[in-house]
Structures are given as C-alpha cells and as structure tokens.
C-alpha positions in Angstrom: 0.0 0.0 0.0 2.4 2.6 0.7 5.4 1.8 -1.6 8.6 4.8 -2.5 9.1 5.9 -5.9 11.4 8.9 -7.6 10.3 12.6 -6.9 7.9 13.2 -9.9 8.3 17.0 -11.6 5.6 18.0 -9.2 7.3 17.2 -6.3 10.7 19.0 -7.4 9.0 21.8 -8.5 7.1 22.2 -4.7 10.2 21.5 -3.2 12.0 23.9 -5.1 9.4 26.7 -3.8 10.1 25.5 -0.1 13.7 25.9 -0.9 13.2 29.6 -2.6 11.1 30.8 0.1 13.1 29.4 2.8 15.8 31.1 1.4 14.2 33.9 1.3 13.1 34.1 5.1 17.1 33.5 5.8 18.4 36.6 3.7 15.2 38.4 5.7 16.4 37.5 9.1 19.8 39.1 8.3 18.7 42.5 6.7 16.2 42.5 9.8 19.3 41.9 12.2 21.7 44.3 10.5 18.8 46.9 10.6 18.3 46.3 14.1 21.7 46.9 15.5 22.2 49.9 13.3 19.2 51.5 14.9 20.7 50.1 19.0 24.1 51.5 17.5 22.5 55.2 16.1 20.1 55.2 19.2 23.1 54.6 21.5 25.5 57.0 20.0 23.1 59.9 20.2 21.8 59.2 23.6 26.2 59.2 24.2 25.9 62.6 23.6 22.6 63.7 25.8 23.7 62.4 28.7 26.0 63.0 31.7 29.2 61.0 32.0 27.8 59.4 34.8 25.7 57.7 33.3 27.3 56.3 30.5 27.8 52.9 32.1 24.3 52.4 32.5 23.8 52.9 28.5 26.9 51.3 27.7 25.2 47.9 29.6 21.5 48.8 28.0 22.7 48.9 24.6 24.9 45.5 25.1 21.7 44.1 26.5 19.5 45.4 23.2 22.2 43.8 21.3 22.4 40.6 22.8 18.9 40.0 23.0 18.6 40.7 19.2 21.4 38.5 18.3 19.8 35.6 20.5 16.4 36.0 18.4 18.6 36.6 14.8 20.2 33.5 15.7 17.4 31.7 16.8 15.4 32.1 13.7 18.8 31.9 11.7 19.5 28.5 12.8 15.9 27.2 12.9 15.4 28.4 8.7 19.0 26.9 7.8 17.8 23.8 9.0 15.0 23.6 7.5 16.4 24.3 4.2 19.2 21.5 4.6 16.6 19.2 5.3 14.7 19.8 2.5 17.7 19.9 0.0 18.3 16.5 1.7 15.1 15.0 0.6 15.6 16.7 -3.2 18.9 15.2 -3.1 17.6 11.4 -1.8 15.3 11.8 -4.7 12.9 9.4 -2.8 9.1 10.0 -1.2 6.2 7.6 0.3 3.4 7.2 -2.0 0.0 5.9 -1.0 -2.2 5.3 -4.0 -6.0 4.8 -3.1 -8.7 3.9 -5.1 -11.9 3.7 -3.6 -15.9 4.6 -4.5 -16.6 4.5 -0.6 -15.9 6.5 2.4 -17.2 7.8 5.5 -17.1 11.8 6.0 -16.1 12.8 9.5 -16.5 16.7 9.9 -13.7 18.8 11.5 -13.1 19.3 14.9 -11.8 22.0 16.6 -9.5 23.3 13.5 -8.2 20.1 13.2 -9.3 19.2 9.7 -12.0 17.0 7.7 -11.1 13.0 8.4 -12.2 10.1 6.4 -12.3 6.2 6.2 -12.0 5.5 2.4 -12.5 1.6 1.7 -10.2 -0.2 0.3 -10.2 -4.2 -1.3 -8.9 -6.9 1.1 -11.0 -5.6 3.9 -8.9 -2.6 4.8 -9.8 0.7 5.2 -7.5 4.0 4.9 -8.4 6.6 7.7 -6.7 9.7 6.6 -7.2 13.2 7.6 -6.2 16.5 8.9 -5.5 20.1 7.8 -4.6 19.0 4.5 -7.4 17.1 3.2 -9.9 19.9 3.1 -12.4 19.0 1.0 -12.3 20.9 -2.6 -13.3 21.0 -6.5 -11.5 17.7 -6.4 -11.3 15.9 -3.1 -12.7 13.4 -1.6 -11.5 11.8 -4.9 -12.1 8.1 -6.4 -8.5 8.1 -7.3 -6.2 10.1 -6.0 -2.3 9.5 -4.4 -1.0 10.8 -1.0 2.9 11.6 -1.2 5.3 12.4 1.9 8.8 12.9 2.2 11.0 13.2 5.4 14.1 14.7 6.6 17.0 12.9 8.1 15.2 13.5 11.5 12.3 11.5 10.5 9.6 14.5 10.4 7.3 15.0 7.6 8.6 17.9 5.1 6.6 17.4 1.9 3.1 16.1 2.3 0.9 16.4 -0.7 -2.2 14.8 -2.5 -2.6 14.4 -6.0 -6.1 13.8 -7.2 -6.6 11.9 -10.4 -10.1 10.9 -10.6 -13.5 11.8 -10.1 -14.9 13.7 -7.3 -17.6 11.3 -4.9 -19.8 12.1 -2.2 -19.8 9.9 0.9 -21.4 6.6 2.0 -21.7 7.6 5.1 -21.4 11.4 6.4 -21.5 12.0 10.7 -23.0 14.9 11.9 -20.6 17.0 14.2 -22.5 15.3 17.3 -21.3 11.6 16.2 -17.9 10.3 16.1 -16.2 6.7 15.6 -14.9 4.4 17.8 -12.4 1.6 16.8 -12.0 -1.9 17.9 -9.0 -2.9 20.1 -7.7 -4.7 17.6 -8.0 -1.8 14.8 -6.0 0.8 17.3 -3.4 -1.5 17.9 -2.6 -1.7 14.5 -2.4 2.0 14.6 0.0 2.0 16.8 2.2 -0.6 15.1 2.5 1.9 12.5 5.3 4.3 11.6 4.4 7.4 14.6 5.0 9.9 12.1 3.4 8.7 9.2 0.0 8.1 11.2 0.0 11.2 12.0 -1.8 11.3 8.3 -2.9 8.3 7.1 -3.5 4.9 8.6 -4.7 1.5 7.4 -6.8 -1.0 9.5 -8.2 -3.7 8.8 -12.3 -4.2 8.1 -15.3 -2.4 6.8 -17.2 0.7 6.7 -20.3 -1.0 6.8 -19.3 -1.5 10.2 -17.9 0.6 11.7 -19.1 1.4 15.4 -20.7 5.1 15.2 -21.5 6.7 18.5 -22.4 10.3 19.9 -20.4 11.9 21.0 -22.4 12.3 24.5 -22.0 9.0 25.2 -18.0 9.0 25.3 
C-alpha cells in the first residue's frame, strides 16, 4: 500500500518553492538583524551625547543588553530556517518520497473538529480501510476523490517535510457522512494496529483492517 518511488516533476517543482522561500526568510532575518543593530548603535550614539558622564555605564550595559537579546532572536530564527532548508535539500537530493495510492468509491465523512481538519475512512479491497485526515485534506473542487495518491517525504530527523495529495479521478460524495455530534470508535484490535505503524506517518494516514459497513458510530455524549 504505501510503496517509495522517484520525486515526480511535481514534487521537485514544490520542493524547489520551499527551498526559494526558505531562502528567502534566511536573507530576511539578516537585513532585519543588520537593521536592528544599526538602529541600537544610532540610538546609543546619540543618547552618548545627551547624557552626563555618569551615566554612561548604564547605557553602555542597556545597549549590550539590546544587542544581545537581538542576536539571540537573529540566531534563533537563523538557525531554525538553515535547518529547515538542509533538510529539505536533503530530501531533493535522496530523490525518494512515500506514495500511498487509493482507489476507492466509498468512504465515511467525519466533519472537522476544533480546527483540526476533515477525516475520512476510504474503503479499500482486502478488507482494509485507509483513515486519513487533517488540515490537509480539506475537501475541494476535487477531493474526496475516487483516485487520488497521497505523497510524503522526510528529513534525516524522520519529520514529515513534503506532504501532498494528488487527485486523479472523479470527485464522490460519501457513503456515510457524521454529523458534528457523532464520532467513531475503533476496535481494540484496529487501534493496535495503529499503533504498530510508523508514529509519524500516522499522524496522516493509517490502514486497519475491516469495513465501513461496520464501523461502530456513536455520539459523541456518550464518550
């Protein structure tokens, strides 16, 4: 079900854009910083000359302080966007991403939840079932789809840096749709085979074994 294949020109193409924009964001945090310690350096040289000798000290400290706490935050952010960017030229580079292709005329619609995205169960053959969901499978012009391919990458860290769906059939409308007062609940057996599965990838997309058709649906007043 999930197998790896080559990046595909869409997938070099979106990974490129991460790569520009991050990029972008590093040259930003460096103009900001250089722009930032001109203005402590201008601010403290005219204050120099405003106040009495006394109290020069006390802006010499002040202005080191301004600095330092600038350069923590440039560095900060510096370091988190460089890594970022190496880990995505990493995965360019591995030329290598998960694919999960599903085809599937049946699904059950569970609404979002606090922000947290749309979730389905799509039906697949040999009595499995693909529970996906999240922030990135809003419904669309497209999606929930009768065809369509999930593809993820990861960085040398094993976190989730490319994460896209390609939809290459026909829009459907759900078997079964939940209001926002019902919810599923899953067999013993069906969440320990979630948890047997790679952590980050299930974070997106599971498989378990069974059928829609039977799947326990409760209200949510009753958990």
């Amino acid at each position: 079900m999930i197998n790896e294949r080559p990046l595909s020109a869409k997938d070099i193409k979106t990974l490129d854009k991460d790569i520009l924009l991050f990029n972008k964001r590093k040259n930003f945090t460096v103009k900001y910083f250089v722009g930032y310690t001109l203005i402590v350096l201008i601010v403290s040289i005219f204050v120099y000359f405003k106040i009495d000798r006394n109290d020069l000290v006390p802006l010499i400290v002040t202005s080191i302080g301004f600095f330092i706490a600038g350069l923590w935050g440039f560095l900060e952010l510096y370091l988190k966007e460089n890594k970022r960017l190496k880990a995505i030229t990493w995965s360019k580079n591995e030329n290598k991403v998960l694919s999960i292709v599903v085809k599937s005329n049946d699904f059950i619609e569970i609404p979002e939840h606090e922000d947290e995205g749309d979730y389905y169960l799509f039906q697949l053959a040999d009595n499995k079932i693909l529970y996906i969901g999240g922030q990135e499978f809003y419904q669309s012009k497209s999606f929930p789809n009768n065809n369509f391919e999930i593809v993820m990458a990861k960085d040398p860290q094993n976190k989730i840096i490319l994460l896209e769906r390609n939809d290459l059939g026909e829009k459907i409308n759900p078997k079964i749709k939940l209001n926002r007062n019902q919810s599923i609940k899953l067999t013993d057996e069906q969440i320990e085979e979630i948890n047997k599965q790679d952590f980050v990838i299930r974070e997106f997309t599971t498989i378990i074994t069974g059928s829609i058709d039977k799947i326990n649906i409760i209200d949510k007043a009753d958990t």
